[in-house]
C-alpha positions as CSV (number, residue, x, y, z in Angstrom):
1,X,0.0,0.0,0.0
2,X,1.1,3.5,-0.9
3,X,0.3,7.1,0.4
4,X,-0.5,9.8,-2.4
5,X,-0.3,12.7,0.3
6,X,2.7,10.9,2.4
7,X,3.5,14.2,4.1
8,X,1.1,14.0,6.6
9,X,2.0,11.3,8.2
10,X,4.9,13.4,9.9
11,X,1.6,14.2,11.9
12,X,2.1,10.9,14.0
13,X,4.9,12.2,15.7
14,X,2.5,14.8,17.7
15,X,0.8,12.6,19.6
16,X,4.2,11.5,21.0
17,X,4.0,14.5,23.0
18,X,0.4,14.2,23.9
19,X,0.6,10.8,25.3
20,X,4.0,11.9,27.5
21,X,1.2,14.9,28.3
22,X,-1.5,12.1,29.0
23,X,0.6,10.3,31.6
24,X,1.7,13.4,33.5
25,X,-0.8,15.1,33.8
26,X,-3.1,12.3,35.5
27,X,-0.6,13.3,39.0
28,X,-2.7,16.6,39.1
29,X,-6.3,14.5,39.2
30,X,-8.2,15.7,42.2
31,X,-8.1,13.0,44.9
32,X,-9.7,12.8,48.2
33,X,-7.4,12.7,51.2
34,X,-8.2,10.1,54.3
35,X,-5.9,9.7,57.2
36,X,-5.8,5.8,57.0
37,X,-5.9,3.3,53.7
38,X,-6.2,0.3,56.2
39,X,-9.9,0.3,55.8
40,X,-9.8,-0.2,52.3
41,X,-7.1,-3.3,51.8
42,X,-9.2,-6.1,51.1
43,X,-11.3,-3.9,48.3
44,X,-10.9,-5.7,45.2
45,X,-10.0,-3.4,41.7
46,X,-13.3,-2.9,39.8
47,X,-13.5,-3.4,36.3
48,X,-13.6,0.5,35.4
49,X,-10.4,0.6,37.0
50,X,-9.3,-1.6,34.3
51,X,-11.1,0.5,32.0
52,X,-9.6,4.2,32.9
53,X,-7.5,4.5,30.0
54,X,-9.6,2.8,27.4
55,X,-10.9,6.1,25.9
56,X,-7.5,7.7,26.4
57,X,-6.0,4.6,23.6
58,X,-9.7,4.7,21.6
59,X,-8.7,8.7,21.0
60,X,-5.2,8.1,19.8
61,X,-6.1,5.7,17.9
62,X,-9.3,7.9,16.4
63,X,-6.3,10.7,15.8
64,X,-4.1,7.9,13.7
65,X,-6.9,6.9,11.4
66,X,-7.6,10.3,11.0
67,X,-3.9,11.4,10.1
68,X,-3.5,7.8,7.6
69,X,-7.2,9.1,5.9
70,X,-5.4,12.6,5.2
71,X,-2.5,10.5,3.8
72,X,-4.9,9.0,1.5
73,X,-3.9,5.4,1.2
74,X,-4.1,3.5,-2.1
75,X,-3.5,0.3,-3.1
76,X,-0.3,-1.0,-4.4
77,X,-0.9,-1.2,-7.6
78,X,1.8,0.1,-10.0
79,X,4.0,0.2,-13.2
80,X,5.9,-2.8,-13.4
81,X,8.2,-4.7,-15.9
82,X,6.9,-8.1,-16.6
83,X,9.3,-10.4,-18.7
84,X,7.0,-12.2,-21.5
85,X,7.6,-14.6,-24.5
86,X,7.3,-13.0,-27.8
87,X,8.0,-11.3,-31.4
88,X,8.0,-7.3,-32.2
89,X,5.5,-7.6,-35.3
90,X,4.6,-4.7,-37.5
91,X,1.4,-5.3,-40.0
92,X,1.8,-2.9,-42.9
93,X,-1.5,-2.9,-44.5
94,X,-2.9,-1.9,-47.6
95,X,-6.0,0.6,-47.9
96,X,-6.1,2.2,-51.5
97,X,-9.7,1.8,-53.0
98,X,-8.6,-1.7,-54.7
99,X,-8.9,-3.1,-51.7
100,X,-12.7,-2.6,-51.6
101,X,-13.3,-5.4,-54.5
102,X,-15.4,-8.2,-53.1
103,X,-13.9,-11.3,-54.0
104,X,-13.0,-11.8,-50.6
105,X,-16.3,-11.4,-48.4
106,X,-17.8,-9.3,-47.8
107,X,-14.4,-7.7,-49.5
108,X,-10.4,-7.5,-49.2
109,X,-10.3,-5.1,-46.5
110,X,-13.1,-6.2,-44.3
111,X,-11.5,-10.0,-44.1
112,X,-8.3,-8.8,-44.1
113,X,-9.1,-6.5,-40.6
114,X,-11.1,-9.7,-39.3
115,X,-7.8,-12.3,-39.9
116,X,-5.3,-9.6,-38.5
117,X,-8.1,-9.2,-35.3
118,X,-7.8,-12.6,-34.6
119,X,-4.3,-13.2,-35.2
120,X,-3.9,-10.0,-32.2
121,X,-6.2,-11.9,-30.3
122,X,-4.1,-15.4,-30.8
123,X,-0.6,-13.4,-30.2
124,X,-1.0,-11.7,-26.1
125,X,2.5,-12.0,-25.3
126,X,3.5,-10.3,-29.2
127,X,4.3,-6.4,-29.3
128,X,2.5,-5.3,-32.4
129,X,1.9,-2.4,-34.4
130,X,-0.1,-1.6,-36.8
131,X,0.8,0.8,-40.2
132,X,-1.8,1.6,-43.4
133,X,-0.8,2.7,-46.7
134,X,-2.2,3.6,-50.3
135,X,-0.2,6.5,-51.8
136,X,1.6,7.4,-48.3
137,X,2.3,5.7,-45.1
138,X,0.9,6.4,-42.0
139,X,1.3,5.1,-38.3
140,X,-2.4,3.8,-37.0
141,X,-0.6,2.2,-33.7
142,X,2.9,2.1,-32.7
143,X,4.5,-1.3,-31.0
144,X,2.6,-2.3,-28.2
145,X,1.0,-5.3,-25.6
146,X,-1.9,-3.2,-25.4
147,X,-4.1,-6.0,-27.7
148,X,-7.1,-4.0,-26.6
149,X,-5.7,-0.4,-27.6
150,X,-4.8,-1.8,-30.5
151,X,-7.6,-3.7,-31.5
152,X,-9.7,-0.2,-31.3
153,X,-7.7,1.6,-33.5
154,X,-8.1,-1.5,-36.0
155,X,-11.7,-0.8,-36.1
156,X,-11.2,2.9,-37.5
157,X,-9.1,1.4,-40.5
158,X,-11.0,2.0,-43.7
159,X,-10.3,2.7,-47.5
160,X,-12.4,6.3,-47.1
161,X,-9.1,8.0,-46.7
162,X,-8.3,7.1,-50.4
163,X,-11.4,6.9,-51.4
164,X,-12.6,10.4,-49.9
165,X,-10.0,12.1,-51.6
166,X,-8.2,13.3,-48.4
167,X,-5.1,11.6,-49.6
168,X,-3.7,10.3,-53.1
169,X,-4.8,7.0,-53.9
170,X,-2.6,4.3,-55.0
171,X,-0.4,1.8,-54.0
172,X,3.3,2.9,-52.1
173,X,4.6,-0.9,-51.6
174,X,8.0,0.9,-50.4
175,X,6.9,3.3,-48.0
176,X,4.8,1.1,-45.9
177,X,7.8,-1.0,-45.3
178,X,9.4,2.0,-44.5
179,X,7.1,2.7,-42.1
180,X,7.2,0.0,-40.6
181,X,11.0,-0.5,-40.4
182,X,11.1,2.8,-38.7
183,X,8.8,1.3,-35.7
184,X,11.1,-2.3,-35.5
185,X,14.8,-0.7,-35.9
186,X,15.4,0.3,-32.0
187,X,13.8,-2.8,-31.3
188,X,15.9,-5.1,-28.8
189,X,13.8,-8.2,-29.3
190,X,15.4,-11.3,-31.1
191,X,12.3,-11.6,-34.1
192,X,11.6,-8.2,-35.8
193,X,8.9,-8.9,-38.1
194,X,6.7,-7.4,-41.0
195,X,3.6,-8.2,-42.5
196,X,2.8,-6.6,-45.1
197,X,-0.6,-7.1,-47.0
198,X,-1.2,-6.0,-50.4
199,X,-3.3,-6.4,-53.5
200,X,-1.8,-4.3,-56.2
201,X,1.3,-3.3,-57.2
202,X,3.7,-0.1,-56.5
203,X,3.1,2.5,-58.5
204,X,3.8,5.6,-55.9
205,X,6.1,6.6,-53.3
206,X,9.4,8.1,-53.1
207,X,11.2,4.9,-51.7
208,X,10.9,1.8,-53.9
209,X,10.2,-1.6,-52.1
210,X,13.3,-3.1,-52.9
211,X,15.5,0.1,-50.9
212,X,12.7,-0.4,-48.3
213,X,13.9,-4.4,-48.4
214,X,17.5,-3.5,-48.2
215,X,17.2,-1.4,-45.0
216,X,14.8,-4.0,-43.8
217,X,17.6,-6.7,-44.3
218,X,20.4,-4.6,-42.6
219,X,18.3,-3.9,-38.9
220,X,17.6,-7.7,-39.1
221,X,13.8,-7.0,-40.1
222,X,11.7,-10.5,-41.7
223,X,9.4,-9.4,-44.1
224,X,6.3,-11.5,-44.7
225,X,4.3,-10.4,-47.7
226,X,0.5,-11.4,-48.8
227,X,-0.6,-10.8,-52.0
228,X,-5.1,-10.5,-52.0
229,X,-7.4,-11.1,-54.5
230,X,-8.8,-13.7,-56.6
231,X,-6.5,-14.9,-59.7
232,X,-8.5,-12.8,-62.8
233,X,-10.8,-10.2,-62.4
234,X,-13.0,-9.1,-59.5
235,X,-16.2,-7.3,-58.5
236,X,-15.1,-3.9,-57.4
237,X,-18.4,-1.6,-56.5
238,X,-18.1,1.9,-58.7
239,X,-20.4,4.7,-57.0
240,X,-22.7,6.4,-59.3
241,X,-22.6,10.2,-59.4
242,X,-26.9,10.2,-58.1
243,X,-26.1,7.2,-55.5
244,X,-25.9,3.8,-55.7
245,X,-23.3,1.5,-56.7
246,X,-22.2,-0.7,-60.0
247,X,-20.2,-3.3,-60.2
248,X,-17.7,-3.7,-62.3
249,X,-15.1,-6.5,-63.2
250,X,-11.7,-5.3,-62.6
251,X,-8.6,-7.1,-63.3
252,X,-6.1,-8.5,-60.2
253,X,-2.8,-7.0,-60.6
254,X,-0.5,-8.4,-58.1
255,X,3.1,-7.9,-58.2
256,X,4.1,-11.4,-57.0
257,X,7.6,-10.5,-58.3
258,X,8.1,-8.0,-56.5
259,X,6.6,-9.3,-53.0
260,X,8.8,-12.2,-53.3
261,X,12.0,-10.5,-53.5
262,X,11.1,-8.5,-50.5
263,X,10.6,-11.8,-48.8
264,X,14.0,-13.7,-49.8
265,X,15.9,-10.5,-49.6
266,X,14.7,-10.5,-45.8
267,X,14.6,-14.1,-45.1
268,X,10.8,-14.2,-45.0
269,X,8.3,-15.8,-47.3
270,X,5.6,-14.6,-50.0
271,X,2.4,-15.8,-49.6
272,X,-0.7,-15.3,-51.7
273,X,-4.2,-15.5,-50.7
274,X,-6.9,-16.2,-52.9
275,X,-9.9,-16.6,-49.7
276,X,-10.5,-15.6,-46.1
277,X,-9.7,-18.9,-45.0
278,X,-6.1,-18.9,-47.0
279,X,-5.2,-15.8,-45.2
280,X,-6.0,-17.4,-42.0
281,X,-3.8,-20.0,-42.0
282,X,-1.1,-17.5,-43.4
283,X,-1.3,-16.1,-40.7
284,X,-1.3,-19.4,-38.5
285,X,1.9,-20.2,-39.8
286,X,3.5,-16.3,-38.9
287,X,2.1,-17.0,-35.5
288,X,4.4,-20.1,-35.0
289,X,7.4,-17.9,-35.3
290,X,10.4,-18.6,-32.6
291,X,9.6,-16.7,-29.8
292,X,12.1,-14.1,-27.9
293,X,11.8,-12.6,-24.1
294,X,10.6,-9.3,-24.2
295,X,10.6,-6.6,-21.0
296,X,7.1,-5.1,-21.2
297,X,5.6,-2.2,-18.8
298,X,2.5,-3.2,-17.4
299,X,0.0,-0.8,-15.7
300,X,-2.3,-1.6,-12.6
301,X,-4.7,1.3,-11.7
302,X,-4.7,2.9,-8.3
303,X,-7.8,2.5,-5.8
304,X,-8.3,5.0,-2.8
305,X,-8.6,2.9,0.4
306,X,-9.2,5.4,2.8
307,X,-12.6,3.7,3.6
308,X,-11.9,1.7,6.5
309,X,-9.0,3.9,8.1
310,X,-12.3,6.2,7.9
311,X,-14.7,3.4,9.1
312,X,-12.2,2.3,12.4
313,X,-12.0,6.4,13.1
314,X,-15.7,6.6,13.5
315,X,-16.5,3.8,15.1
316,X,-13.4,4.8,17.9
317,X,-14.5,7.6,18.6
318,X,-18.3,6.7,19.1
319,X,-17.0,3.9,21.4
320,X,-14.9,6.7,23.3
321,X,-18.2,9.0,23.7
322,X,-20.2,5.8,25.1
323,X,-17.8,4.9,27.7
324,X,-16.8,8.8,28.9
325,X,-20.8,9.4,29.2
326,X,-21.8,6.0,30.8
327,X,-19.5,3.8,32.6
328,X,-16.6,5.9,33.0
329,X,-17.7,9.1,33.6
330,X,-16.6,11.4,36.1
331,X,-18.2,13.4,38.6
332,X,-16.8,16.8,39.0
């Protein structure tokens, strides 16, 4: 247990003084002179004479709980370094308009955020990040054991930023894995990985996906690369200018050449997905990589506990009141 307001417990050295006071002041009680005790020296103690300093102990013991509430106690929760099992895993994922087509249901970006939810779920001890690109790169999560954090910010990734016109569309292979090398390059932890998912091919971007390989190969950084979409052409819904969509076959142009020699350049592996349930067992088979210890910080809240401190005051300094006004009292 802790003390936010620790100061006031200096406040327990006054009644030091006040129980000396206590003691010496009871010589000056009034007493009632007799010329002979020899009357008196078979009279057995009573019980309040056992009692007489009760309240005196109930008080100082009212004035501690008291002093420890104004300390405001809390419970010992804390930051802490925890040593775990796991991989620093970046996923670099697409979100230019392509990935709208549904020939993976209900379409590419939809299944792909579903796979990459469960594989967070399936992965507690993993710190992962989480980067989106179409024609630029942006961080939506840095590295991190917060799954639940995380898993949040997955829910805001969509295609409307492309799509909306508040950036370029297109597809910047390169500085995705940029990105994402950027997050994994301080990184102590024995697996560095990337995951980068993709349907198209790079045709923006001022750092080409094979530099972006090359710095990912020199800060030890395994690149894992998914190509989605159907082999052929797929349904990819065109809004109308007065609402409403149409559908229209559009070819799938997937730069398996390229996303290969990413992968062998980094010692990873190229994979293509052609269903949902492909790129889930893709994933399955990233999730088996050899683990590594990693030093997280992990964060319990802080609970006031002041309540009973507060509850034994009270109940002292009721039982003080009853015993001064019935049994104990004095007569003046």
């Amino acid at each position: 247990m802790t003390f936010a307001n620790s100061g006031y417990l200096f406040l327990l050295l006054l009644l030091i003084p006040y129980i000396v006071w206590y003691f010496m002041s009871r010589k000056n009680d009034p007493t009632l002179k007799i010329p002979d005790t020899y009357t008196y020296r078979n009279i057995s103690a009573t019980p309040r004479q056992y009692l007489i300093h009760v309240p005196f102990f109930l008080r100082i013991l009212t004035l501690t709980m008291m002093i420890l509430v104004l300390a405001r106690p809390q419970t010992s929760n804390h930051w802490k370094n925890s040593e775990v099992q796991g991989i620093d895993i970046m996923l670099s994922i697409d979100v230019s308009t392509s990935m709208l087509a549904e020939d993976l249901k209900p379409n590419r970006i939809t299944a792909a955020k579903e796979v990459a939810s469960q594989f967070i779920s399936n992965s507690p001890n993993d710190n992962i990040g989480l980067t989106i690109f179409a024609a630029e790169a942006f961080t939506q999560c840095p590295l991190t054991t917060d799954h639940t954090s995380l898993l949040n910010m997955f829910k805001g990734v969509t295609c409307d930023l492309a799509a909306t016109g508040l950036i370029d569309d297109g597809t910047a292979i390169g500085m995705g894995l940029a990105n994402s090398i950027s997050r994994l390059k301080e990184s102590k932890a024995k697996s560095k990985v990337i995951i980068l998912l993709t349907d198209g091919s790079n045709n923006q971007g001022e750092i080409s996906p094979q530099t972006a390989a090359e710095i990912a190969k020199l800060n030890n950084i395994r690149v894992y690369t998914i190509g989605v979409g159907t082999n052929g052409t797929a349904a990819y819904p065109y809004p109308l200018p007065g609402g409403g969509v149409k559908y229209v076959q559009m070819p799938v142009e997937i730069d398996t050449k390229t996303l290969t020699e990413i992968a062998d350049k980094t010692n990873g592996k190229f994979y293509r997905a052609t269903s949902t349930r492909q790129l889930a067992e893709i994933y399955d088979e990233i999730g088996k990589l050899e683990k590594t210890k990693l030093i997280v910080k992990q964060y319990d809240k802080r609970y006031e506990a002041y309540q009973t401190f507060g509850l034994i005051a009270l109940l002292s300094l009721l039982l003080e009141l009853l015993l001064r006004h019935t049994i104990l009292r004095k007569i003046p």
